[in-house]
N, C-alpha and C positions, 0 to 999 in steps of 0.2 A: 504494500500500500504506500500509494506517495499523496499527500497531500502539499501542493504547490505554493500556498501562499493563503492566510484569511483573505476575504473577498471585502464584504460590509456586514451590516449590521440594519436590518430591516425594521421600519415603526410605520403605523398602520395611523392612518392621521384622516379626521372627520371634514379638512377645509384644505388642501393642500399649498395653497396662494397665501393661507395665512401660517402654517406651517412651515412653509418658504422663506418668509418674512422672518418669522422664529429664527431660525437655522443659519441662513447667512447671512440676515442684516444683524442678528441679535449676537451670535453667537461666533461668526467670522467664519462657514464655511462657505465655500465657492460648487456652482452649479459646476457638473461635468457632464451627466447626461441626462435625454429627457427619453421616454416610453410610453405610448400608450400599448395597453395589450389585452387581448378577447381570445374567443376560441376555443377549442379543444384541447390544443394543446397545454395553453396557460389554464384552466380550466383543470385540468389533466393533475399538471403539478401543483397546483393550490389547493387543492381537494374542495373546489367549490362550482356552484355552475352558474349558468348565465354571467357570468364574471364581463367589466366593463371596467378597467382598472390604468390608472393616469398614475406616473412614478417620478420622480425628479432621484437623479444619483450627485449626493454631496459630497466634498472634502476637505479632510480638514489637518494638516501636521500626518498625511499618510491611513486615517481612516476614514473611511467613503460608510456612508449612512444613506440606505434609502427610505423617502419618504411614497407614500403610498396610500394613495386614496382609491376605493371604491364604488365609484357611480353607481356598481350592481355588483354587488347583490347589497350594499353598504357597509355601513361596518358598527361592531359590536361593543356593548360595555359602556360604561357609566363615564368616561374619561374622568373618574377621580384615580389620585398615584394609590397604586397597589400595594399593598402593607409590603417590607422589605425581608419577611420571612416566607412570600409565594415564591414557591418553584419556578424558576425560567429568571429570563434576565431580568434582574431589579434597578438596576438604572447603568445611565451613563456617567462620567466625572472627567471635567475638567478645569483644570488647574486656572488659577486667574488672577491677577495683579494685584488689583483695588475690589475686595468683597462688596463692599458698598455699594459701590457706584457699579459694578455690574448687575447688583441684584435691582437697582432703579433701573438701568437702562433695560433687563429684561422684563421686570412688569411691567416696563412700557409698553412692552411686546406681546405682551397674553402672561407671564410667567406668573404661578402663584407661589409665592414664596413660604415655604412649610417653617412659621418660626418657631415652632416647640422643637426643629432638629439644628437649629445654631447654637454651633462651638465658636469659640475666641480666632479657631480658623478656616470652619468649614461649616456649610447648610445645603438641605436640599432645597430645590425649587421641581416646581411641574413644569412641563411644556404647557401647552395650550389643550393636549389631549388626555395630562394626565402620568406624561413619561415622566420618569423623577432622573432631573440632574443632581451631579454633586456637585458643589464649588467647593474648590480647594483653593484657598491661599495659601501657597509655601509645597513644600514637597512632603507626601506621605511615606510611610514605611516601607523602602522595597524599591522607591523609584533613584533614579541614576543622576 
C-alpha cells in the first residue's frame, strides 16, 4: 500500500458564497478550484442521490479544504459546533498573531465565538455552519 500524499479536508457548508467569504476573506485562504458535480457517478461515491452539489477547493500554508454545498439533496444538522468528545473530526486550529483582533474581525464574518472555551492563549470559535476553529496564539505542544 502506498499512500501518496493527504489531499484536503472536506466541510459541508449551508451558503457557500458566505462560506467563501468565511474562509478567504476571514481566514487568509486563497481559491484554487471550483466544481460543480451531479450524476451517477458523484452520486455513486457520496452515497447519496439526486445529488446537485457546487464545491470551491481552498489553501492555505499547504492545506486545501473543501467547501461544499448541496443544492440537492441539501444538507443536514443543526449547524450548532458539535460537543469535542463526537467521533470524526472535531475541529480545525490555526495558529494567529493578535487573539483579539482576529476573533473581531471573524465575527464580523459569521464566527460565533464559544467564550466558556478561552485560555490566556487559545478559544474556539464556529464557522458560520457550526465547524469549531481553534485559535492559537503562540505554539502548542508538539509543533516545530
Amino acid at each position: 500500500m502506498t499512500v501518496e500524499r493527504f489531499n484536503h479536508v472536506g466541510l459541508c457548508v449551508s451558503d457557500l458564497d458566505r462560506s467563501l467569504a468565511f474562509y478567504r476573506d476571514g481566514l487568509g485562504f486563497s481559491e484554487v478550484a471550483r466544481i460543480d458535480a451531479s450524476g451517477d457517478a458523484t452520486e455513486t461515491l457520496l452515497g447519496l442521490r439526486d445529488v446537485d452539489l457546487r464545491a470551491v477547493f481552498l489553501q492555505r500554508d499547504g492545506v486545501r479544504i473543501e467547501l461544499l454545498q448541496y443544492a440537492s439533496p441539501g444538507h443536514r444538522g443543526s449547524g450548532e459546533p458539535r460537543p469535542m468528545n463526537a467521533l470524526g473530526l472535531t475541529h480545525l486550529s490555526l495558529r494567529v498573531g493578535d487573539l483579539d483582533a482576529t476573533l473581531a474581525a471573524l465575527e464580523a464574518r459569521g464566527a460565533k465565538v464559544l467564550h466558556a472555551t478561552r485560555t490566556p492563549k487559545a478559544v474556539f470559535v464556529s464557522d458560520p455552519d457550526g465547524t469549531r476553529l481553534e485559535l492559537v496564539a503562540g505554539r502548542l505542544p508538539g509543533e516545530g
